[in-house]
Legacy VTK file of the C-alpha trace (Angstrom):
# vtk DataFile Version 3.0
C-alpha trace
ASCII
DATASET POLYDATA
POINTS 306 float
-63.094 11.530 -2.318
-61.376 10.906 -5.417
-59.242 13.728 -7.090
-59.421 13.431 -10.918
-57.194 16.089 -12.362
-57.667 16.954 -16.192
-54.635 19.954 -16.327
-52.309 18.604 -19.656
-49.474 19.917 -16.801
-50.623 18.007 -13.958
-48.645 15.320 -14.670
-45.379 17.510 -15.544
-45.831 19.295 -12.268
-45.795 16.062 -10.729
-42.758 14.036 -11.744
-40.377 18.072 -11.026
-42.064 18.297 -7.966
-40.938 14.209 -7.020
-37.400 15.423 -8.735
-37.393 18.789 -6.049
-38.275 17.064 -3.116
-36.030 13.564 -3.951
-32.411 15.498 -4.363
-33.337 16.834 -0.435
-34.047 12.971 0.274
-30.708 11.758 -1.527
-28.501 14.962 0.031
-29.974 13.623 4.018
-29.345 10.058 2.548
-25.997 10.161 1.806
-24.923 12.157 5.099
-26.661 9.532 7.345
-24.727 6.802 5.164
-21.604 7.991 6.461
-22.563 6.522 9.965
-25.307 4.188 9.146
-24.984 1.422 6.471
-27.041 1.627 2.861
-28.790 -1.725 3.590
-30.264 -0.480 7.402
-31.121 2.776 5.334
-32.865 0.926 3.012
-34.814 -1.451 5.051
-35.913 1.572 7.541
-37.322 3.871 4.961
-39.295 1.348 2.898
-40.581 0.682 6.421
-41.075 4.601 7.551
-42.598 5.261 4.032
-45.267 2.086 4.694
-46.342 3.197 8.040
-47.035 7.308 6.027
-48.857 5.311 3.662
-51.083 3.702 6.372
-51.595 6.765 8.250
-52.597 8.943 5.366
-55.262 6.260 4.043
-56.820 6.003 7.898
-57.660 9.932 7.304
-58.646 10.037 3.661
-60.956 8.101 1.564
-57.984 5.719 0.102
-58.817 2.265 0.476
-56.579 -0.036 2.326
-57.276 -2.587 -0.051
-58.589 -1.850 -3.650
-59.929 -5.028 -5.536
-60.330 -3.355 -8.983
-57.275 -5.041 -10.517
-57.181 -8.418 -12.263
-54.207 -11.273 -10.581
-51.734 -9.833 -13.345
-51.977 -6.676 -12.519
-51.224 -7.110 -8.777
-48.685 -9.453 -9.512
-47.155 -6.526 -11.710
-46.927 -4.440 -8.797
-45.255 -7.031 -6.347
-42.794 -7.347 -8.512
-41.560 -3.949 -9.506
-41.740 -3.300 -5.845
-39.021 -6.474 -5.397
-37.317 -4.908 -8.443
-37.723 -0.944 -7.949
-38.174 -0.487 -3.720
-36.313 -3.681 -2.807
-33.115 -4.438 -4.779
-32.496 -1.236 -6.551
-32.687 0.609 -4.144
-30.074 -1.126 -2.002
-27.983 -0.874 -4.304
-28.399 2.752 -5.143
-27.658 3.730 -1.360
-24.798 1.562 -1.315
-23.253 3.046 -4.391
-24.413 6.504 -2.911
-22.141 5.739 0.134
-19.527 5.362 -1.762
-18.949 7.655 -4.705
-20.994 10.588 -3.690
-24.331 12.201 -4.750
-23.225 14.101 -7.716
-22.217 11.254 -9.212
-25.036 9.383 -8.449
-27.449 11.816 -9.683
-25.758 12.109 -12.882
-25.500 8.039 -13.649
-29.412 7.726 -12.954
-30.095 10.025 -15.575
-29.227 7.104 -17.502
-32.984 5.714 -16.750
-34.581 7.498 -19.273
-32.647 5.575 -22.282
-33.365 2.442 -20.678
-36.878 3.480 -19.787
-37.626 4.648 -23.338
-36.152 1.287 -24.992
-38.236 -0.843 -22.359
-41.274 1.179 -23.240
-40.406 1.121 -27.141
-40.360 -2.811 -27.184
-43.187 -3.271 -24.612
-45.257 -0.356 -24.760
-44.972 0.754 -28.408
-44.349 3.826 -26.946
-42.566 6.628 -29.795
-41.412 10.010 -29.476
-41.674 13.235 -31.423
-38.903 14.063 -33.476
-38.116 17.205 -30.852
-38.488 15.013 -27.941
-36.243 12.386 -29.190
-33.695 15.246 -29.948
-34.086 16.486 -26.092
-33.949 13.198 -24.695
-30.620 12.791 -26.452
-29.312 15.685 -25.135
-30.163 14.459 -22.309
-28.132 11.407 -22.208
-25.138 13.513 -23.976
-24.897 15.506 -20.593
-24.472 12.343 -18.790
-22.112 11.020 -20.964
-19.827 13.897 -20.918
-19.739 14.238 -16.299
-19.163 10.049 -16.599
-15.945 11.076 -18.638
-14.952 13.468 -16.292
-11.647 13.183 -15.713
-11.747 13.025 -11.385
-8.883 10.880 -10.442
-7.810 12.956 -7.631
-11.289 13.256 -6.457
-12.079 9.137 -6.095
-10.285 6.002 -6.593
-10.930 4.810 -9.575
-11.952 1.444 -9.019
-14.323 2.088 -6.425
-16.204 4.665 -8.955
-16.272 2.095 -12.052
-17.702 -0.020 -9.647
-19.836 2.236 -7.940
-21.137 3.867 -11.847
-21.906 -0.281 -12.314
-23.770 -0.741 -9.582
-25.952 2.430 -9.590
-26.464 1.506 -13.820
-27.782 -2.108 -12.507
-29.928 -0.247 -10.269
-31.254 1.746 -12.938
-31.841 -1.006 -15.245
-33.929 -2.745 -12.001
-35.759 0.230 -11.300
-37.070 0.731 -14.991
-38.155 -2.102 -15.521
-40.114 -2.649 -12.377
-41.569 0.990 -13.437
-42.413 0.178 -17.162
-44.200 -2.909 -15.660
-46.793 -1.224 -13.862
-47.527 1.680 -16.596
-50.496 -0.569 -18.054
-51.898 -0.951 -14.519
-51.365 2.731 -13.904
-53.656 3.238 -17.139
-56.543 1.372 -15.590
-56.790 4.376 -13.561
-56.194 7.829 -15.218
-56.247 10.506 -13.183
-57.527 8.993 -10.100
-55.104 10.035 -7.149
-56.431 7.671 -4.739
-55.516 4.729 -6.845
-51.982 6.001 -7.466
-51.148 6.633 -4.766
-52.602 3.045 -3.330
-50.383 1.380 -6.152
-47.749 3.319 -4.819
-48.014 2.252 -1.116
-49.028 -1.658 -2.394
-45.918 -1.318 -4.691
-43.592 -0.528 -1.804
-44.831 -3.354 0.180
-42.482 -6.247 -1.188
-39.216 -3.601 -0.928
-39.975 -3.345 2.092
-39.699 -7.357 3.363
-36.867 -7.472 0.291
-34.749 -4.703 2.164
-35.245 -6.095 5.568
-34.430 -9.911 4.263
-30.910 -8.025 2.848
-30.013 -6.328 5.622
-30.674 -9.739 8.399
-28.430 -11.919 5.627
-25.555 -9.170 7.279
-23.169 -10.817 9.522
-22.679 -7.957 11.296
-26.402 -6.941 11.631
-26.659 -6.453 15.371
-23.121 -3.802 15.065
-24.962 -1.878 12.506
-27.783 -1.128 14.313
-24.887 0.525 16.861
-25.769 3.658 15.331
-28.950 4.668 15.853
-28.126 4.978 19.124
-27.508 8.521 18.003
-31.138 11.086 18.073
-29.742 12.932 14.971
-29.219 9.758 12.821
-32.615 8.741 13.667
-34.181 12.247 12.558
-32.351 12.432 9.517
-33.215 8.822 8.381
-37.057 9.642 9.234
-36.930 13.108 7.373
-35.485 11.529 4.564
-37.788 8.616 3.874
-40.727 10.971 4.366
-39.584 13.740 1.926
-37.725 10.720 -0.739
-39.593 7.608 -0.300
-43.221 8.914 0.596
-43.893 12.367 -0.878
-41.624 12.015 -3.869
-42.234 8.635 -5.072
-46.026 9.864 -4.504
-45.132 12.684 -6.869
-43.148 10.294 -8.779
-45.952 8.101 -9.651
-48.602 10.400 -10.021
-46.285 12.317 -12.484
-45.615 8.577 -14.386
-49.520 8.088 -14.433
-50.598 10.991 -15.965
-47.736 11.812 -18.724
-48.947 9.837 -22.150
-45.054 8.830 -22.567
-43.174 7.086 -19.817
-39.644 8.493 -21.142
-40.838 11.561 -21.079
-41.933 11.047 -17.333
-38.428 9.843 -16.844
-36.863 12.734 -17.821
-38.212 15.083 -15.879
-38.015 12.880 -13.153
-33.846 13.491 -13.734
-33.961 17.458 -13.614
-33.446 16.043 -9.795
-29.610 15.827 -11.207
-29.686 19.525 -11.154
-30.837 20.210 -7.754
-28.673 17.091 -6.404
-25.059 18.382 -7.641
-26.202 22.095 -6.114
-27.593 20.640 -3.048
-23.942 18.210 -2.460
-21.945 21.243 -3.108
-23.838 23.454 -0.642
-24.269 21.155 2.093
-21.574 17.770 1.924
-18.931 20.331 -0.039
-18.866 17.742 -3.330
-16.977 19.986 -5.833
-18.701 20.952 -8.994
-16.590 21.698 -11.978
-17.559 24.004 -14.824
-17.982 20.491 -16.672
-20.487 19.061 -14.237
-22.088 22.806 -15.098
-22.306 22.426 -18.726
-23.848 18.739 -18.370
-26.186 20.523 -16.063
-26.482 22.932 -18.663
-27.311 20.127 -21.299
-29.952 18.660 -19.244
-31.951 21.668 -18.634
-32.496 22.164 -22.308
-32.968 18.597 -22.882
-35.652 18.557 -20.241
-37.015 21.789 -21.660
-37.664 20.221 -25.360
-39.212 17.406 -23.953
-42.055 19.271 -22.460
-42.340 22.255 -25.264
LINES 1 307
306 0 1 2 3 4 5 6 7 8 9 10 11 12 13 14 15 16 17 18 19 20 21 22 23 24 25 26 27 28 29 30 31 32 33 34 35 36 37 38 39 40 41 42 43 44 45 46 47 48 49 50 51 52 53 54 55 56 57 58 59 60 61 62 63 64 65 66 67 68 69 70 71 72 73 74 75 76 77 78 79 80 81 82 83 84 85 86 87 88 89 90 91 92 93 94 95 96 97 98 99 100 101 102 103 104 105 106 107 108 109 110 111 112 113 114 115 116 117 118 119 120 121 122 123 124 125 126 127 128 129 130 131 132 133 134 135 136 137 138 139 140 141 142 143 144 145 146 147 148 149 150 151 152 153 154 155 156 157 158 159 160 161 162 163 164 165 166 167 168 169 170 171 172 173 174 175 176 177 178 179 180 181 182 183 184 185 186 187 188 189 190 191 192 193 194 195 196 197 198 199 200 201 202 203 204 205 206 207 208 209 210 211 212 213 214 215 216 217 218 219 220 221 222 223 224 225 226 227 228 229 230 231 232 233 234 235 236 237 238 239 240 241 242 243 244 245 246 247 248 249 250 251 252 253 254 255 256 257 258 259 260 261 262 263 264 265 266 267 268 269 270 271 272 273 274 275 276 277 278 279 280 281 282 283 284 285 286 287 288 289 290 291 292 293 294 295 296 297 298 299 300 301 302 303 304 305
């Protein structure tokens, strides 16, 4: 049965909801990648999230294969899954690992300024005067926790280079995501078909991931531990809430929200929830700056939306 959903909010509801249930995904994340390496992480979650994908279509009317694309279209997909599921994500549990989840979160809020440029050369995609002026905010907030002055928190290498290789991950991820918004238009509304892009989209991340992690020397050490039952749970509970349900939201939200930067914004409000989530459960400090850039983002997010 397919679900069409008409609500102007549907789509709004969607992209918070992926934001609530990815800053649990990112918190389990980063405390399994103190034992487990990023690229093992990656490689088994793309995989976890492929095998949810199958299950749920055996018990629902989602096709396993849907032929109602033309050759571009698919090829669209395969490759912002390389881009998006495969590479980007690699690299955003690997800078996870090593500059914390705070940090991380904040950086990636960077996507909507690359995803609204992308969008504005390829999409002829404009904001509203008020939206632009949110968005900006926006990107203000980041600006001012990247300037935080931490040094006694982290070396300060390894966070310029983590902040460079979570911003090439960003730039990865939005344009695999800006590619598939014109396939994602060929079927408004329609659940079923989302949600089969999603699963089709993941595909290639997942054979990407696995190719990254077997180019390891040390492969057959860092499979040492999953030896350990609560390493395994974590890893699954992660890439069901992150990689299944909330890139489900994720690009149900994208699909139905006219304006992909707007979608991308309100995929960051996952910032907030990240930095409390770190604090209460891995004990990353928050500062009264990384407060007011919190506080900056909210009404951003809030003017986007108004």
């Amino acid at each position: 049965m397919n679900l069409i959903v008409n609500s102007q909010y549907f789509g709004f509801s969607a992209a918070l909801f992926a934001a609530i249930f990815w800053s649990i995904a990112v918190i389990i994340f980063k405390s399994a990648s103190e034992e487990v390496s990023p690229f093992l992480i990656t490689a088994l979650k793309n995989t976890i999230a492929t095998l949810c994908f199958i299950f749920l279509f055996s018990f629902t009317d989602i096709p396993i294969w849907y032929d109602g694309f033309d050759r571009l279209d698919y090829f669209k997909i395969l490759l912002s899954g390389i881009l998006g599921m495969g590479l980007a994500d690699v690299m955003f549990l690997y800078a996870l690992s090593k500059i914390g989840a705070n940090r991380i979160a904040l950086i990636n809020c960077f996507e909507p300024a690359v995803i609204y440029i992308l969008s504005f050369l390829f999409l002829n995609t404009i904001l509203s005067n008020q939206q632009l002026f949110g968005f900006i905010i926006v990107i203000i907030a980041i600006l001012m926790i990247n300037y935080e002055k931490d040094i006694d928190d982290i070396d300060g290498v390894l966070k310029r280079r983590g902040i460079m290789l979570q911003i090439s991950a960003v730039i990865l991820s939005s344009i695999g995501i800006v590619l598939i918004k014109p396939v994602l238009s060929k079927a408004p509304s329609n659940i079923h078909i989302q949600l089969w892009v999603t699963a089709f989209r993941l595909l290639p991340g997942v054979f990407v991931a696995w190719i990254i992690f077997l180019l390891q020397k040390d492969k057959i050490k860092l499979l040492q531990p999953l030896k350990k039952s609560n390493l395994i749970k974590k890893i699954i509970i992660s890439s069901g809430l992150g990689t299944f349900i909330a890139l489900s939201f994720w690009i149900i939200g994208y699909a139905n929200i006219k304006h992909p930067p707007i979608a991308s914004i309100l995929g960051q409000t996952s910032v907030i929830f990240i930095i409390l989530l770190s604090w209460f459960f891995l004990k990353e400090r928050i500062t009264p700056f990384r407060l007011l850039s919190m506080l900056f983002a909210i009404v951003g997010v809030c003017l986007t939306i108004l």
